[in-house]
C-alpha positions as CSV (number, residue, x, y, z in Angstrom):
1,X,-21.6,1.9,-20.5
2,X,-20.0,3.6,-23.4
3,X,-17.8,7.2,-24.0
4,X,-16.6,9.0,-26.8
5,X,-13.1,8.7,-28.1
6,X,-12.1,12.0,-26.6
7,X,-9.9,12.3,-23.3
8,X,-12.3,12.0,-20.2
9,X,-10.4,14.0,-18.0
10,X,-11.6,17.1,-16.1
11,X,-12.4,20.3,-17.5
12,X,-15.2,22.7,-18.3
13,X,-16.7,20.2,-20.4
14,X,-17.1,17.5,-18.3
15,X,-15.3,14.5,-17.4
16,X,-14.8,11.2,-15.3
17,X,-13.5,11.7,-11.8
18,X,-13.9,8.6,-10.2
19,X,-16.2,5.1,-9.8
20,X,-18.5,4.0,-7.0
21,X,-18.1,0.5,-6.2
22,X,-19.0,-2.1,-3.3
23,X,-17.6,-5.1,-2.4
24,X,-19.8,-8.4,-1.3
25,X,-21.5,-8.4,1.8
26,X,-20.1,-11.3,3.4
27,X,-16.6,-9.8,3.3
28,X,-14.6,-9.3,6.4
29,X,-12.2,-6.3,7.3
30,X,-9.3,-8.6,6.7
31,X,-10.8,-9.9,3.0
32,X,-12.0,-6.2,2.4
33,X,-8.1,-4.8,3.3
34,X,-6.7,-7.9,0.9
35,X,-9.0,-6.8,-2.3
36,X,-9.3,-3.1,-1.9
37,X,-4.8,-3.6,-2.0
38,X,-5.6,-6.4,-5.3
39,X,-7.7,-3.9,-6.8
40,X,-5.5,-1.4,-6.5
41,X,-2.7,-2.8,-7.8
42,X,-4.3,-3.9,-11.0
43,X,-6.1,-0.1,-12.2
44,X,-2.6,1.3,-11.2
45,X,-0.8,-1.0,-13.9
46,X,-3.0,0.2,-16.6
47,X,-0.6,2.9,-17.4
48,X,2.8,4.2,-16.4
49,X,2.6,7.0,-14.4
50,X,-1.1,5.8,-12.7
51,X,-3.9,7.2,-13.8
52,X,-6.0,5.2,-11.6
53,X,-6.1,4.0,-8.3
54,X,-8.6,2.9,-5.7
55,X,-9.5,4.4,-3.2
56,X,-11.9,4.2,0.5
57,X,-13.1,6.8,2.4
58,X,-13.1,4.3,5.5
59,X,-9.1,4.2,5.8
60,X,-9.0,2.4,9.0
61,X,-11.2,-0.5,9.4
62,X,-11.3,-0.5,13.4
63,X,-12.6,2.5,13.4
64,X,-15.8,2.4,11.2
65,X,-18.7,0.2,10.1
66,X,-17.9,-2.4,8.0
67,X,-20.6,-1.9,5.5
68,X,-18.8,1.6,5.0
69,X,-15.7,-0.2,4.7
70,X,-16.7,-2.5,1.5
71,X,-17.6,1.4,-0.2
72,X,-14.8,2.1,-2.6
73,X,-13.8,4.4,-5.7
74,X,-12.0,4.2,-8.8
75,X,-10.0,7.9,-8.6
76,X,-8.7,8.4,-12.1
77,X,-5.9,11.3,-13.2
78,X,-6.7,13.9,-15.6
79,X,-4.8,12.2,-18.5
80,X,-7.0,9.1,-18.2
81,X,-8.6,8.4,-21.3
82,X,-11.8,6.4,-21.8
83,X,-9.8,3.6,-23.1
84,X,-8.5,3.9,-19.5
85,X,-11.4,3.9,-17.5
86,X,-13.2,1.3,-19.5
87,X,-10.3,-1.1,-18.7
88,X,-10.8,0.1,-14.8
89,X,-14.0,-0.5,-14.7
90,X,-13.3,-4.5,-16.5
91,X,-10.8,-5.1,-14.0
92,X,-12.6,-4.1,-11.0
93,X,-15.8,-5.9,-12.2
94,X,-13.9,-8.9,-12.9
95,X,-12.4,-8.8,-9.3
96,X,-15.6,-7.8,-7.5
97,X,-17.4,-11.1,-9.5
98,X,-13.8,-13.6,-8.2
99,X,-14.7,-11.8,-4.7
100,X,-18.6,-13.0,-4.6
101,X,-18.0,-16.5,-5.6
102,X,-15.3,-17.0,-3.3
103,X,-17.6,-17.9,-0.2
């Protein structure tokens, strides 16, 4: 994956709004509630304000399937830069691999 050096954020040229991801399939609700929150917390310290945070369509886990419930994104601001979403996309790679070897 590579971008250009120019802001990614939205606008009639294009841009970045957010990142599919999906954690391992042997996760629980519980271990799914625990990294979606570990996630999150590391893309929103990659700048101050946040331009990045995770985020699930399944908010509560009792009331949907759990395969829906690993689905996540990566939601990014309009000031997020490719330097930005690049280090998103390293952290939540890195935590998704910790996640599957943790069995």
């Amino acid at each position: 994956m590579s971008f250009s050096n120019e802001a990614i954020g939205p606008g009639n040229d294009g841009g970045i709004y957010n990142i599919f991801g999906e954690l391992p399939a042997w996760m629980n609700h519980q271990d799914v509630g625990m990294a979606l929150v570990e996630m999150d917390t590391s893309v929103r310290g990659i700048q101050e304000p946040p331009i990045a945070k995770i985020f699930s369509d399944s908010v509560d886990p009792e009331q949907v399937n759990i395969e829906d419930y690993r689905h996540f994104y990566v939601e990014f601001a309009d000031a997020a830069t490719a330097e930005d979403v690049v280090t998103a996309v390293r952290l939540v790679s890195e935590a998704i691999k910790k996640f599957r070897y943790a069995v």
